[in-house]
N, C-alpha and C positions, 0 to 999 in steps of 0.2 A: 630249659627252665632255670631262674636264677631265683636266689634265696638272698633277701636284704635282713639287716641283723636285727634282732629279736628287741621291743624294749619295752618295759613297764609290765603290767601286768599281760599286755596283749603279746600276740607274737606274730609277724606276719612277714608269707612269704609272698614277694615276686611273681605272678608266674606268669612266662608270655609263650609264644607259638616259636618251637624250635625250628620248624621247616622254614623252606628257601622263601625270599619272599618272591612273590611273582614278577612274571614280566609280560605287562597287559598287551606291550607291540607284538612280540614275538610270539605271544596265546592268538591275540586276534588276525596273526595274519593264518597261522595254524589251524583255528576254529572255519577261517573262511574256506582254505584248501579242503579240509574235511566235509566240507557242505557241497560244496563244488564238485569232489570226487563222488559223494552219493548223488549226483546228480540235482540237487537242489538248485535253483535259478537266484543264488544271491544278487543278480544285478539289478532285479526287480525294484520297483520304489518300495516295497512292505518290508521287504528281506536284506534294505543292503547295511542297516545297522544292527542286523541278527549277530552275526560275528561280536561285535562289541559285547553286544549283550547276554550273547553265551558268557565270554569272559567273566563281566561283571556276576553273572548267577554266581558263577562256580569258582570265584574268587571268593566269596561270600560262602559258600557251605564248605569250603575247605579251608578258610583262614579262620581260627576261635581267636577271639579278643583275649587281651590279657585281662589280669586279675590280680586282686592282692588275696589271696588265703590268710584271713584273720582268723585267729582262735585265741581263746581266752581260758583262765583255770578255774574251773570246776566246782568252783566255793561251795555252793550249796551242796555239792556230792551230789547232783542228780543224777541217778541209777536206771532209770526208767526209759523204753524207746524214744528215738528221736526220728519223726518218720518226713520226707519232705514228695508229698504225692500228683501224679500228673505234671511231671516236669518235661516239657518238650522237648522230641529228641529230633532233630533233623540232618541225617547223614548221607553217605553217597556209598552204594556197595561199589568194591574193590572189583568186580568180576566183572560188570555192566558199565560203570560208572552212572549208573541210573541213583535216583534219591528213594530212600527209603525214610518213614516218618513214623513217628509214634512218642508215648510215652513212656518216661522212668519214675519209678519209686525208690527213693534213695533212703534206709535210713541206716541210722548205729544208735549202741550201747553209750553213751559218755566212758572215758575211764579219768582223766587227770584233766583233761582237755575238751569244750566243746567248738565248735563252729559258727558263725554265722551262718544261718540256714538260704540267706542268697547264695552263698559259695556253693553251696552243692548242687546246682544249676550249672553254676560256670564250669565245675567240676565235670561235669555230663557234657557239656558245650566242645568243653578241651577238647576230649577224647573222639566225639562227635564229628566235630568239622575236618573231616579227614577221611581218605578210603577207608572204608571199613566193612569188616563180619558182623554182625551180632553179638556172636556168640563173645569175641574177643572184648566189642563195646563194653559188654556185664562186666566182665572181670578185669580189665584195665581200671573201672573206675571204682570196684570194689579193691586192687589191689593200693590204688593210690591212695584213697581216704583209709586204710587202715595203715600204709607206710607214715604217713602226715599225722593224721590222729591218735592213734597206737589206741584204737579203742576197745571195750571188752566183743566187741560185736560189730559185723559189719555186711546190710543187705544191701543186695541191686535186683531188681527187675525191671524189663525192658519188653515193652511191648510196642509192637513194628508191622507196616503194613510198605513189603517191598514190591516196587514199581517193577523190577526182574521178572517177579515173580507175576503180578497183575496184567499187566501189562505187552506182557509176551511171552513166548514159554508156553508154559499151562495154563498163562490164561486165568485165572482165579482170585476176582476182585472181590475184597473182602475180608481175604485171609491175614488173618493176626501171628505173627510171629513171637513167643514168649520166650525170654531166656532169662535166667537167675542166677548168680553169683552170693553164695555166703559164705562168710567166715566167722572164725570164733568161738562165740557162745551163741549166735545167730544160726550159727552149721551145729555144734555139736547139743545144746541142749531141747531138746523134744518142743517142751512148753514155748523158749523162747522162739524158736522157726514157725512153730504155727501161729503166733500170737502176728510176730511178722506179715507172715504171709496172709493171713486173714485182713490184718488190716491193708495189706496193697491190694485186697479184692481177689487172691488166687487161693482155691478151697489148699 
């Protein structure tokens, strides 16, 4: 991630995808041996541009777009939650490489500094388009909007329904996976965690 320099009242950083960028010949001959070895009939007329388009899927859920993180100063002093709700999350578990999907609720406290409320999308996306846990998801994207924002408060829940899990294994389609990340006066004060968490919909 790179950081271009600050001007006027706005401030905005850079941020692009730190990983390698891909390499679609050497994926697709890769995805076609893998299909080959389980026995799959890629020569078929249905299946012989599967290969490619494995690539394309999964070049797409593990590349995030870049982003400029705009934030602005606080004029009004507003003190009050900032909640950005039902942001889609679309990622791939690290264990499987299968897609796991669902939503985030992203918000915070203002302290000097607010956001653009598109950013905190992209902000989910970043962290998103990449092998991933869950549980890591929550707290990578609460750690970075309070590293970037320094705000008095800082929530994440993430609610997921893993293909791992559905799909094979146990079997059990339907199951919602929740995970939460707080910081702050979000984590430490009573009133503000429930007021949070109420409005993401979790009692």
């Amino acid at each position: 991630m790179t950081a271009a320099a600050a001007f006027g009242p706005s401030s905005r950083l850079h941020v692009v995808h730190d990983g390698s960028a891909p390499d679609a010949d050497r994926a697709r001959d890769a995805a076609e041996a893998f299909l080959r070895a389980l026995g799959v009939p890629v020569d078929d007329p249905g299946l012989e541009e599967t290969p490619r388009r494995m690539v394309d899927a999964y070049t797409e859920l593990l590349t995030p777009r870049a982003f400029d993180l705009t934030t602005f100063p606080n004029e009004e002093g507003y003190d009050e939650l900032v909640l950005a709700r039902g942001i889609p999350v679309q990622s791939v578990c690290e264990h499987h490489m299968l897609p796991f999907t669902g939503v985030a609720h992203v918000g915070y406290l203002p302290g000097e500094r607010i956001v653009g409320l598109s950013k905190l999308a992209r902000v989910v996306e970043l962290f998103a388009r990449r092998p991933q846990v869950q549980e890591r998801l929550t707290v990578q994207v609460a750690n970075w909007l309070q590293a970037q924002l320094s705000p008095r408060g800082v929530g994440v829940v993430v609610e997921a329904e893993h293909l791992c899990m559905t799909l094979r294994g146990v079997q059990a389609p339907g199951t919602t996976t929740i995970t939460s990340a707080l910081q702050g006066v979000l984590r430490e004060d009573p009133r503000s965690r429930a007021e949070f968490l109420s409005l993401t919909g979790r009692p």
